[in-house]
N, C-alpha and C positions, 0 to 999 in steps of 0.2 A: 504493500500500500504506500501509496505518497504519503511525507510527511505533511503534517499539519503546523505551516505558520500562521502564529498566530498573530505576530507582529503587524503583517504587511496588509495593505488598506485594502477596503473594498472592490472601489472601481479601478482598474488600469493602472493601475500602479503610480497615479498621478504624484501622490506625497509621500513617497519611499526616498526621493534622494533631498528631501526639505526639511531640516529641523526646525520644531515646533519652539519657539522661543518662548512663545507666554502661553503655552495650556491652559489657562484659567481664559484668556481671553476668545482662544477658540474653542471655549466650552461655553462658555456665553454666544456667542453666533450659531452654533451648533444650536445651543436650547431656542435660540430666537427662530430659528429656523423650523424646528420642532413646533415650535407657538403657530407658528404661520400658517403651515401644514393640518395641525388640527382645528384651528379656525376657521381656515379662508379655502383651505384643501387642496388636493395635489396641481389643478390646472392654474390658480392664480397663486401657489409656490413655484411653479414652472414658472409663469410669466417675470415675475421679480427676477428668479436667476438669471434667466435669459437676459433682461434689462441689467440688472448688473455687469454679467459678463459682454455685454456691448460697451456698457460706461470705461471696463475695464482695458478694454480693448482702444478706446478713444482717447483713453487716461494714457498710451504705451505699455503697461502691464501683461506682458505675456502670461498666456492663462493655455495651457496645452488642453488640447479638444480632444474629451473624453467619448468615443466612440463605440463604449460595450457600459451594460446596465447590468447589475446585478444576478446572478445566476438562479433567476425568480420568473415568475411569466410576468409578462410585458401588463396582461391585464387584471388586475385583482379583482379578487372574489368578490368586490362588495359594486364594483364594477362592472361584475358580468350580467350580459342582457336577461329576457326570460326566454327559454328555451320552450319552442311553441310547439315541439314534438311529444311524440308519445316515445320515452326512453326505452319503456319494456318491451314492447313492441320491436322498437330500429335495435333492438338487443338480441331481439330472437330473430332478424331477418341476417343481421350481422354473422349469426353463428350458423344460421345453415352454411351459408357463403364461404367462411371459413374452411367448414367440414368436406365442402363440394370442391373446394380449388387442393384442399392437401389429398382428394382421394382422385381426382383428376391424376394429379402428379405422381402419384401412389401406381394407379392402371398403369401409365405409360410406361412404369417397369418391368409387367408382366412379361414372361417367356416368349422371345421371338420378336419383341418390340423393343424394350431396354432402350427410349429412345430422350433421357435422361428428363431435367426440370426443374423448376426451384421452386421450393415450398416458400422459405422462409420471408424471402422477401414481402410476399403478400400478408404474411402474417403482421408484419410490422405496420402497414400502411393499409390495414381494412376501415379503422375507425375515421383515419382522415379521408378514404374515399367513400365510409358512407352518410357519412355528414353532408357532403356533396352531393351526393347522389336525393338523398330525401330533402335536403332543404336548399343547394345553391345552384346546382348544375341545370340549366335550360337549356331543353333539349331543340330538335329543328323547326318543331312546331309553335314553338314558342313566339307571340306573335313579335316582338322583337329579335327574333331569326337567329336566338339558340346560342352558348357559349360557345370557346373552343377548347377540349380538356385532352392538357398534353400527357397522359396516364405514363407511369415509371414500365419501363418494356418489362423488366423480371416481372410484375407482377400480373400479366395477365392472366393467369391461371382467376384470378379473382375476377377477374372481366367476365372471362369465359361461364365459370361459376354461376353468377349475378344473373347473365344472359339465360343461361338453363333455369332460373327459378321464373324468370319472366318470361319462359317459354319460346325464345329465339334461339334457344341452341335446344338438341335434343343429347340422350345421352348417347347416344352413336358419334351425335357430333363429336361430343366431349371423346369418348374414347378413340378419337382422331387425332387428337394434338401432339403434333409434332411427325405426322405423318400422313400428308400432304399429296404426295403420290399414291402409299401404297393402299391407303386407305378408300374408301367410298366418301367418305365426308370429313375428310381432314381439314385439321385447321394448324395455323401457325402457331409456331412459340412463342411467338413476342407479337407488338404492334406491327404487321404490315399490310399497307393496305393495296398490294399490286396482289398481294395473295388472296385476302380477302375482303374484296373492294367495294360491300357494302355493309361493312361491319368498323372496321378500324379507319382514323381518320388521318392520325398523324405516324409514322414512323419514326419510334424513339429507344429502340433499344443499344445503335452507335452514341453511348455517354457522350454526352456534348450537345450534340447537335440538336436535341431538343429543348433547353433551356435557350439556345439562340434565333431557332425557330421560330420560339411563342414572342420573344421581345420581340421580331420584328412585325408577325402576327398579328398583336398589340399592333405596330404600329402601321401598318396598314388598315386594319379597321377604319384609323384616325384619318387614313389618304383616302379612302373611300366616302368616308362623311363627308368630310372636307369638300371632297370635287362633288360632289351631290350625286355620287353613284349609288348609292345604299346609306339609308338612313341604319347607323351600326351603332347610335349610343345605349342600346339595352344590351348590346353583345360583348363579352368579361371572355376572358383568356385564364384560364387555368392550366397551370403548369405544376407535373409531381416528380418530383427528382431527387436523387439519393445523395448524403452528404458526402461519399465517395464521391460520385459523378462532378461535386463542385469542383475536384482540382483539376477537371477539363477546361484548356485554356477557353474554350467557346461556350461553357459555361460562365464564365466570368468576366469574358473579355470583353461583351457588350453591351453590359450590366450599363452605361456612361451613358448609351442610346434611350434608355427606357429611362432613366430621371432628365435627360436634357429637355427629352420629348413630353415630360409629365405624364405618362402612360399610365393613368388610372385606370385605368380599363385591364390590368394588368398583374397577377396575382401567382408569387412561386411558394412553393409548399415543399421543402425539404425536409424530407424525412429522415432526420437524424437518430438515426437505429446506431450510429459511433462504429459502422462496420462498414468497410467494402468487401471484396471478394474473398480476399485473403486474411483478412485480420479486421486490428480498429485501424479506422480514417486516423486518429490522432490520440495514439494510446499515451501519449507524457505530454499531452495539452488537452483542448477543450474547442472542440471544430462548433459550435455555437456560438462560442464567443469569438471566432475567429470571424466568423458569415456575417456574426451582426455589428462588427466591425466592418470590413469589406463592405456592405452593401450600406449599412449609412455612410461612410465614405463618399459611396457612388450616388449620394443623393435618394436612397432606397428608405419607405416609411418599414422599420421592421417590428417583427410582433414576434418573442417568444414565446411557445407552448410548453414548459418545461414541466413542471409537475400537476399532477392528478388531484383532485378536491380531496385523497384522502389527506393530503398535505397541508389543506388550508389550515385545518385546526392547531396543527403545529405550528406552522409559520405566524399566527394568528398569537401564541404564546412566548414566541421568540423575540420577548421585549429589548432584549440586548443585543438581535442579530447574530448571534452564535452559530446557530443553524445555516442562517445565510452566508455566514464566514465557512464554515464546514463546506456548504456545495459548493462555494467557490475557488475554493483551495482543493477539491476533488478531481482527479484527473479521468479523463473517459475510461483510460484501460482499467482502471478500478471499479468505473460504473459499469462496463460490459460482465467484468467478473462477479459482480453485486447480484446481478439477473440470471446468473449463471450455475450462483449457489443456492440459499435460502434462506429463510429471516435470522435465522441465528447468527449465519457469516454476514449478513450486512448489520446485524443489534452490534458485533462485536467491532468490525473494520470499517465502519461509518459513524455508527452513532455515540459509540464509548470512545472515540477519537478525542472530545472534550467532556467535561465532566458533566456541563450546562447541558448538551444534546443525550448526553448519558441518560438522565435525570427524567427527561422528559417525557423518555419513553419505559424510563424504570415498570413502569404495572402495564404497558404490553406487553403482550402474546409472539411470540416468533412470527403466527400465521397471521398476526394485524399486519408486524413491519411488511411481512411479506406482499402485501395486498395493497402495499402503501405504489401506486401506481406510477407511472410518466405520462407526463399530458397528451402527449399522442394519442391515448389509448382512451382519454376521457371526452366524451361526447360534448359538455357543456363547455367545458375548456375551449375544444376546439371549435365548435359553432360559434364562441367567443369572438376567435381571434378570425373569422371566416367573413362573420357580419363586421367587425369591424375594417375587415380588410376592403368587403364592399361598398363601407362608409366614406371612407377615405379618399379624397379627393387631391387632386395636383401633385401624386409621387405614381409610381409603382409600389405594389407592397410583396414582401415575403415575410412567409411564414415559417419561423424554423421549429419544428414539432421534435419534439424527446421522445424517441418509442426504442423499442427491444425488437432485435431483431429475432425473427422463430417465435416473436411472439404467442403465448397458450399452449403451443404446440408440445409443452411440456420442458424436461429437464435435459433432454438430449440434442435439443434444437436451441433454446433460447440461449442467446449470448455467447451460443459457442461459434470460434475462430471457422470451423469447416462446415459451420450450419448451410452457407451457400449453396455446397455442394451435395448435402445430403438431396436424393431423390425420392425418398419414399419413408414410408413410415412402418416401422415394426408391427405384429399385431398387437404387442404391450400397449406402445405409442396411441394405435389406433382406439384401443380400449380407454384408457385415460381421456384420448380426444374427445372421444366420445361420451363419456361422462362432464367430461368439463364443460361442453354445448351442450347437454342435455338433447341428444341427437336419438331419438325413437328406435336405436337399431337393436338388436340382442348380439349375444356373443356366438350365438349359432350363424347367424348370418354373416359377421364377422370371420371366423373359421371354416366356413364354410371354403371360402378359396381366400387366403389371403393377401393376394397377387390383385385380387379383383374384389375389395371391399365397398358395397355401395352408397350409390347417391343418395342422398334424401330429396326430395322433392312432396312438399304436404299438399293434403288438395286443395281443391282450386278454389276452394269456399272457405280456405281457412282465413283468419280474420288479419293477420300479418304479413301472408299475402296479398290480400286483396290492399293493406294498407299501402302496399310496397308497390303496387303498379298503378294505386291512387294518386301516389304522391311522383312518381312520373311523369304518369297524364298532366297532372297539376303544372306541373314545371316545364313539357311540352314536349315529352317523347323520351323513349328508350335512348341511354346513350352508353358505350359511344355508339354513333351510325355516321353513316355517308353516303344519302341518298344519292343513285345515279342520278348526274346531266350529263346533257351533250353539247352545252355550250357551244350552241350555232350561232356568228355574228353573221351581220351584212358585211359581204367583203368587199375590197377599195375597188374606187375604178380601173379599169384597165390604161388608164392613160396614163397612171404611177407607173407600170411596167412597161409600157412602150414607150416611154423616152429614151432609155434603155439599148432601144434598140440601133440610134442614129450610130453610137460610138463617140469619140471625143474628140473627134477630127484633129485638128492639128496639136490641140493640150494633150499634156500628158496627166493620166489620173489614176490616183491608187484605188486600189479595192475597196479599203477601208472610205476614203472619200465617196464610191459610189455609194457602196453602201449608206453612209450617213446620208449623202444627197435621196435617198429611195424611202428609209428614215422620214426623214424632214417631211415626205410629201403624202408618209403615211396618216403623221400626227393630223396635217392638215385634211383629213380624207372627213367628210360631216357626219357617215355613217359609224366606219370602225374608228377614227383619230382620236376619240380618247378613252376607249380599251384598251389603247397602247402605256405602255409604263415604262420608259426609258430608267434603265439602273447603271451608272456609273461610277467605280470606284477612285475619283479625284483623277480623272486622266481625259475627262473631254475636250479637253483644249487640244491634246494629243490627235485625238480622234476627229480634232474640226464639228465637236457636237457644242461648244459655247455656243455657236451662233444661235440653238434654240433655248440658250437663258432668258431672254428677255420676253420672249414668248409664251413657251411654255412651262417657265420659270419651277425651281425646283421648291420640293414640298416642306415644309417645317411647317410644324403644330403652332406654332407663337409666330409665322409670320417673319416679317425683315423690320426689325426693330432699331436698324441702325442704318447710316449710309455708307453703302459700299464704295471703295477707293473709285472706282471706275462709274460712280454714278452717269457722267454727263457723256459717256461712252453708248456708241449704238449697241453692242456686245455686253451691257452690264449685266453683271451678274446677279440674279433675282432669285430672291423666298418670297415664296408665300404660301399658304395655308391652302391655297389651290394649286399648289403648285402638280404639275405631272411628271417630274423628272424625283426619280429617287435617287439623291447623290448621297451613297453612303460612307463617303470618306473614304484612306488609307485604309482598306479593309475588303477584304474580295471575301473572311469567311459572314461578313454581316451581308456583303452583294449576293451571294449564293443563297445565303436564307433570306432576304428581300425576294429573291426569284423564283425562288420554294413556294412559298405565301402567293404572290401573284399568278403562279403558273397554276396553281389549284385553285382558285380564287373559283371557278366554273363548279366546282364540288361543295367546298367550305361556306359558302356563299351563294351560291346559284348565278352567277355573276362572274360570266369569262371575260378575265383578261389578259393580255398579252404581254408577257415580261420580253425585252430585249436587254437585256444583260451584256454590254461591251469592256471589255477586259483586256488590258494587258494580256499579251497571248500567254505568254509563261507565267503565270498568277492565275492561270484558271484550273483548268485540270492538275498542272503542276503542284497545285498550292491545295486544291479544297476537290478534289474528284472525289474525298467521302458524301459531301453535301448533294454532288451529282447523283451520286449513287443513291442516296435518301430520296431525293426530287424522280429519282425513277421509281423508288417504290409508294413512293406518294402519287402515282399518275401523273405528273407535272407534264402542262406543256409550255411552250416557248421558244425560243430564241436563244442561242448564245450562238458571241460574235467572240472570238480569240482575233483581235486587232493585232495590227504589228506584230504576223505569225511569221514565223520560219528562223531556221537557225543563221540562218546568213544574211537576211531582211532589215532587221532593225539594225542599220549601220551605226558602228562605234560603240553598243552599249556594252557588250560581253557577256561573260559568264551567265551571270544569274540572268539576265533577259533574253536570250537567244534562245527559239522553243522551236525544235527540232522532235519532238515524241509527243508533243501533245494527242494527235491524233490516233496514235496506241493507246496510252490509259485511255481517250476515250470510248475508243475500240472496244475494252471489257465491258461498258456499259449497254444491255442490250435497247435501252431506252431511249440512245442518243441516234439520231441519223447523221452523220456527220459527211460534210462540203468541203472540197478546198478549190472554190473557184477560180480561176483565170479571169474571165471580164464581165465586164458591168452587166452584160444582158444574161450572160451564165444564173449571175444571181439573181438578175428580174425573174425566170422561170424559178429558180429553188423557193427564193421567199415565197412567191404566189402559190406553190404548191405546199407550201409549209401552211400558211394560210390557210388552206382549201380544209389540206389535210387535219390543222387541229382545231380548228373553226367553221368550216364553210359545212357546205351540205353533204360533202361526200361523206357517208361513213360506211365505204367500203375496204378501210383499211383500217389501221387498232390509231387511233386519235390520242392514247398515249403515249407521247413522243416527244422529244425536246430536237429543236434542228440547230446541230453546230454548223457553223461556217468561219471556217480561216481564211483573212483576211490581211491585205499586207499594204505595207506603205510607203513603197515604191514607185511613183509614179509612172507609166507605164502608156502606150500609145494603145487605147482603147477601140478596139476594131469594128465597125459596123456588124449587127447581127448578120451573118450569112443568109442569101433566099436559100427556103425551105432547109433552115437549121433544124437538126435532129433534136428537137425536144425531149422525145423518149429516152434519148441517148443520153442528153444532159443529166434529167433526173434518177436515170438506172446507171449513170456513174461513167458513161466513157459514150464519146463520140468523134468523126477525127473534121480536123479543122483544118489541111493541109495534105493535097496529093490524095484527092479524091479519085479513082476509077483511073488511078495511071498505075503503071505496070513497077510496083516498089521494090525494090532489093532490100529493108530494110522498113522496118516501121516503130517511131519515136513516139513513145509515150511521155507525159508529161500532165500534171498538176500543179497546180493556183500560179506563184510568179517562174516556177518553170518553165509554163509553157511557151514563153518568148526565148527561151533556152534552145528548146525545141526547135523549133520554126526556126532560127539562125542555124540551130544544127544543121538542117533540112540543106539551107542555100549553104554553107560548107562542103555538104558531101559530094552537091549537084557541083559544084564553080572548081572545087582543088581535086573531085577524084571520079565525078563522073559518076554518082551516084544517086539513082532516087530514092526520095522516101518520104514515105508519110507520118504525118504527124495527127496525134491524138491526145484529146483533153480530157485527161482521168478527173473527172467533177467528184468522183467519188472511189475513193480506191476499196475501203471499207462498204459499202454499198453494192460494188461486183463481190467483194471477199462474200458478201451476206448471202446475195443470191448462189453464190456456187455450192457453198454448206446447203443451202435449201436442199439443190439441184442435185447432190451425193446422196441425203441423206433419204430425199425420197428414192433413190435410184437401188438403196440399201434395203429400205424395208418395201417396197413396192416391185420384185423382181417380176412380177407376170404383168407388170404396167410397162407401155413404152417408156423408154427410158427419156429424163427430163435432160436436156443439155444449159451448160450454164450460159445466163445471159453474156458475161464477157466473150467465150470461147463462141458464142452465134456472130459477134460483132466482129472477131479477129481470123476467124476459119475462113480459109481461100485470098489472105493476105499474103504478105510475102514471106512468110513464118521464122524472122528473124526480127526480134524483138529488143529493144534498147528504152530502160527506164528512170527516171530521174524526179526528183522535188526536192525542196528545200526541209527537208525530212530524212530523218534515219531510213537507214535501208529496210527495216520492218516494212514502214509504212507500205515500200512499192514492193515487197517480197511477198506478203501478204496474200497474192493473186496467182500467185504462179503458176499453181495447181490447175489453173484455168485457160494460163494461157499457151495457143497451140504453136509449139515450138520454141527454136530457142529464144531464153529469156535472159539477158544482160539486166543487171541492176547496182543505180549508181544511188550514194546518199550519203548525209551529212552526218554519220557518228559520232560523240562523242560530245566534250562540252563546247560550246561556243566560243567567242572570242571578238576582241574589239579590233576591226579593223573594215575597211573599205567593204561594199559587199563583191565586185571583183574580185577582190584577193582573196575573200570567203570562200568564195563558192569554188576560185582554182584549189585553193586548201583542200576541200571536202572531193576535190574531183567528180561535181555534178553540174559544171557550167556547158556550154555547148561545144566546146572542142574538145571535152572530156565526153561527151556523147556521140562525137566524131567519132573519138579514138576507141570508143566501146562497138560501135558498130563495122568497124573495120577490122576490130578483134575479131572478133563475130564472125563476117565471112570470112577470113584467114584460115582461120579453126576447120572450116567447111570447105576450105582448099579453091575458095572462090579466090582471094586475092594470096599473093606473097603475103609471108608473114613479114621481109622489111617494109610492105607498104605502114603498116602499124606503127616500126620505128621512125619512118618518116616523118606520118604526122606530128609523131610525140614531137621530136625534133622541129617541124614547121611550124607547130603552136606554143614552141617553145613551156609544155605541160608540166615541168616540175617547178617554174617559174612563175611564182605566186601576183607578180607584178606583171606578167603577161596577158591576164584573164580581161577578158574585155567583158563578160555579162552582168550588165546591169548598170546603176548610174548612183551618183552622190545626193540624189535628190530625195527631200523626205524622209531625213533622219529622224531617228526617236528621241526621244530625251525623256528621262525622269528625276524626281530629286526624293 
């Protein structure tokens, strides 16, 4: 056990290095303080200190800011509201619930399944989610259009549970979890909603990413009010998360956004069980006092749930604060061990610690201390700190709740270090559980198979029931849920995409410019323009998207309260409270859950809107491809744009910004459709079909989907659309754009600013060696990879069907079957295909880390410029005995190839810059 000082002060250790010179005199301020308090009572003794410590402050008087409160709940008993529930009732709906999620988890061990689960977790967080659930949680129906409740992923086992008493889940279902395939009605382990997409709302069992979610969640709400989309002020954001999970930096790290924003609308609930997976979160500290530090820091109103009403009586005799000096000098690894033993080990290694706490409970019983609870666990407590958290206006609130993890579940679960992992319960266990809920079952039914111990479910007329799917209805529906939409807008004119088609005649214009120019004229479109949600992380000026500040000006809750440097500028930079651009600052993992929130926006809301998300290319996947991978199992749709892509593109930045693999991680995600176009009208077809596809009328394709496009910033001489451009080709990923229906020796593949690579290869081989070839526009290299796995894999199990051929191998078959590949990408990117493509296949790519320098010099580096596609294709036929192998030496020699200052592809124009 920790020792107990008694010396050192209450709060923070404010008066530990300050000697008290006159004790009589702050014994007299102390009483006068005391006088005030029982007078005038806690809210006008708050005001006074407050007003002092401002005089104090004005006076130069350093006064250090005390940030953590006593290790007491935040709300006293004399305090607390009237709880307008029936206790015995939400007591006995509570313990089916319980009984139903540990025998859940129990089944899923039986023989042949063993397909693991965690009890404990839910054990600890039942009372705080069903406080929730009977008195705060508004469900869809609700005629202000329902909460958002971000449930802790371990605990679904208690979703699931809750679900089966209200009749949505059956028990077959139940006997499903965590077996998804092999089952007839499986359901998942955790929250996801791609698995089961009309049940779960949020995906949050990646710790992190759901405390970052709901702050933005929150605050999109406020951008939907705001722009007069959706009246959202009855709709509250509830977030439950473990005090493990807070040392995820994306737990914590956006905490600044939700008090800048005043996100009342906004409520976290950490369940402080003092356990992560493996042991305690802070076994020689105190993770409570740490959170409630940390978040009033961040401007957060916080609210402790620390101890249970059997406490009050105590704390209510503790005239000298003895008791409160005891919790507060207690370390968590001694509270985890407390819950672990029995009232005798905590009467002896707690309360006999001082003589005063001794004394106190000298004429209890082991089985009183024992009973002596954590406020998590007590209904009034926390309806307390629940309603007040709804009260509370102009912060964000959390709630940091004290529970036990393994909660009831007895001596073998609670507060032990490997309770995580346990998956099932003994039938001792079961027997005990089973008494302790008062669960109608026998011990014959229990033995009978102990692999397969059953559910309780009471009938449908029983009075606790019915109170249970009362109080539901009341609140506005079963939750969680996620009613299907289909989120069909009006889609833009066609005359946004056929500007497109002219090219850029004599300017030269990067991708990323068309793009934003395509952008610009979507905003303006009167049907879809402002479904659109432009999200930027502090780099639009980069991206030439300033020009729509003063427009469509970006969103803050409070407005532009100040004058920007650049006011009397045409380009100023604008907030407002209508604003439509979400600039979320130095931050791609706040821009990724800003795009999260918007992309679902069509589910969560009924209300599709269109996130575009443009990013530094290497800051996207590179940086947050978990958040992508959430936003795929959340359905999400939209837009990402990797601006300023390719490993040899953003001239001069180096290392860390040259993005060369983006389009592999995004490759694992089977969510993302991913682009890397070449010109401006390439992308007029992709956008429009992105469009179509996760918006428009078609829904003869799966509309959950996110469309990448890599984009670059190379200004670049932008081609008129071709008559009768191969569209199909565009969007199925390759089409050729060079040395159509001529007789090729040789055919050059090529993506986004490669394909000017290409095309120069082309007039190289034709002018120094007398060779043709055709050139093609891999729009999608990933996109052919997807169809040919199709095209295998029905070829594998469909052997008495004609065989499917893949789309690439129908576009390349009866060419010149010598193949040469290139982009400003790892060789993955173009190897990717190969299996598809018919004959030999050459491939060139930029490995490795990037580097600051010229992009000629780059791309000679990486040997993927056009004389290095020369000399791949002369390799090529050599090997084939088509040319001498010195023709090869030659060229190397003629382009002088290992000479990095020889490479002529590309230009100086449209550098990047960051700071």
């Amino acid at each position: 056990m920790s020792e107990l000082n008694e010396t050192s002060p209450l709060i923070n250790g404010l008066l530990s290095q300050v000697p008290d010179i006159d004790p009589e005199e702050t014994k007299e301020w102390i009483e006068s303080l005391d006088g005030l308090i029982e007078d005038k009572g806690g809210p006008r003794a708050r005001y006074i200190l407050l007003s002092l410590l401002r005089e104090a402050r004005l006076q130069n008087v350093s006064v250090p800011q005390s940030l953590t409160t006593p290790y007491v709940n935040t709300i006293g008993v004399h305090q607390e509201p009237y709880f307008p529930g029936d206790e015995v009732t939400e007591r006995q709906i509570r313990r089916w619930i319980r009984w139903n999620a540990a025998v859940l988890v129990t089944r899923a061990q039986r023989p042949g399944v063993k397909v693991g689960g965690h009890i404990s977790s839910y054990a600890s967080v039942a009372t705080l989610y069903e406080v929730g659930f009977n008195h705060f949680f508004r469900g869809k129906n609700h005629p202000g259009g329902g909460d958002h409740v971000f449930f802790q992923g371990h605990c679904a086992p208690g979703n699931y549970a809750r679900a089966f008493l209200e009749g949505r889940l059956t028990e077959d279902d139940l006997d499903g979890f965590r077996q998804e395939v092999s089952h007839d009605h499986g359901i998942p382990s955790y929250p996801h909603p791609r698995q089961m997409p009309e049940f779960w709302e949020y995906p949050t069992v990646s710790m992190g990413l759901g405390p970052a979610e709901a702050i933005y969640q929150a605050w999109f709400d406020k951008y939907l009010h705001e722009r007069g989309i959706k009246d959202t002020s009855q709709q509250h954001t509830w977030a439950f998360l473990g005090d493990g999970e807070m040392d995820e930096p994306e737990s914590r790290g956006m905490l600044q956004l939700a008090a800048q924003q005043g996100l009342d609308n906004l409520t976290f609930v950490v369940n402080c069980n003092l356990q992560r997976l493996d042991g305690p979160v802070r076994g020689n500290g105190k993770i409570m006092q740490e959170l409630e530090a940390f978040f009033r820091g961040a401007g957060w109103n916080v609210i402790k749930v620390v101890w249970g009403r059997e406490w009050d009586v105590l704390l209510n005799a503790d005239k000298d604060r003895a008791l409160v000096n005891l919790m507060n000098e207690t370390l968590d690894g001694d509270y985890q061990s407390f819950r672990a033993n029995d009232g005798a080990f905590i009467r002896e290694n707690f309360f006999n610690r001082d003589p005063r706490t001794k004394a106190m409970v000298k004429d209890w019983t082991d089985e009183q201390i024992w009973a002596l609870k954590r406020g998590g666990h007590d209904y009034r407590k926390v309806y307390s700190a629940y309603k007040a958290a709804m009260d509370h206006t102009g912060q964000p609130t959390v709630i940091l709740a004290h529970t036990v993890k393994g909660y009831a579940l007895g001596t073998h679960f609670a507060g032990r270090n490997s309770t995580h992992q346990m998956k099932k319960l003994a039938i001792d266990d079961l027997k005990a559980l089973r008494d302790r809920l008062q669960i109608p079952i026998t011990d014959e039914q229990l033995e009978a198979d102990p692999y397969l111990p059953p559910y309780y479910k009471p009938e449908p007329n029983d009075p606790a029931l019915q109170y249970m799917i009362e109080r539901r209805e009341a609140l506005g529906g079963f939750l969680p849920s996620r009613p299907r939409q289909d989120g069909e807008l009006p889609m833009p004119a066609d005359k946004i995409f056929n500007s497109f088609k002219a090219g850029s005649g004599k300017m030269e214009v990067a991708t990323t410019m068309a793009f934003v120019k395509m952008l610009k004229d979507m905003i303006k479109d009167k049907g879809m323009g402002k479904h659109i949600v432009p999200i930027i992380p502090d780099e639009a000026r980069t991206f030439g998207l300033d020009a729509i500040f003063p427009t469509a000006k970006i969103f803050n809750t409070h407005g532009q309260n100040y004058t920007p440097v650049d006011a009397s500028m045409m380009l100023s930079y604008r907030e407002s409270k209508q604003g439509q651009i979400l600039h979320t600052g130095i931050n791609e993992a706040g821009s990724a859950s800003a795009f999260q929130v918007a992309g679902t926006s069509y589910a969560t809301h009924g209300v599709p809107m269109i996130p575009v998300y443009i990013f530094y290319s290497m800051f996207g996947f590179q940086r947050t491809a978990d958040q992508f991978w959430a936003a795929g199992d959340q359905l999400c749709r939209g837009f990402i744009i990797g601006a300023t892509a390719g490993r040899t593109t953003l001239a001069g930045e180096g290392t860390q910004h040259m993005d060369g693999h983006s389009p592999i991680i995004a490759g694992t995600n089977t969510a993302v459709v991913q682009y890397d176009p070449a010109y401006a009208y390439e992308i007029a077809y992709i956008v429009k079909d992105g469009l179509n596809r996760m918006y428009g009328p078609d829904q003869s394709r799966d509309r959950n989907v996110m469309y990448y496009l890599t984009v670059y910033n190379e200004p670049i001489h932008q081609p008129a659309e071709p008559e009768n451009v191969d569209v199909d080709g565009i969007l199925k990923g390759i089409y050729q754009v060079a040395g159509n229906g001529e007789q090729n020796q040789v055919d050059l593949l090529a993506s986004g600013v490669g394909v000017p690579w290409a095309v120069k290869a082309r007039e190289l081989l034709a002018k120094d060696w007398g060779i043709n070839a055709g050139v093609w526009s891999v729009t999608s290299w990933h996109e052919l990879r997807r169809d040919g796995l199709a095209a295998d894999k029905h070829n594998l199990l469909h052997p008495e069907e004609e065989a499917q051929t893949a789309y690439l191998t129908q576009k390349l078959q009866g060419q010149s079957g010598n193949f040469v590949a290139t982009s400003d990408y790892d060789h993955l990117v173009q190897d990717q295909i190969r299996k598809w493509v018919p004959g030999n296949y050459s491939v060139l790519g930029a490995d490795g880390f990037g580097f600051s320098d010229t992009r000629p010099a780059a791309r000679r580096h990486f040997f993927i410029d056009a004389e290095s596609m020369v000399v791949a294709a002369l390799s090529q036929l050599a090997e084939q005995g088509k040319l001498d192998r010195h023709v090869v030496k030659e060229a190397i020699d003629k382009y002088d190839l290992f000479n990095v200052n020889a490479g002529t592809s590309g230009n100086d124009a449209g550098e990047g810059e960051s700071d």
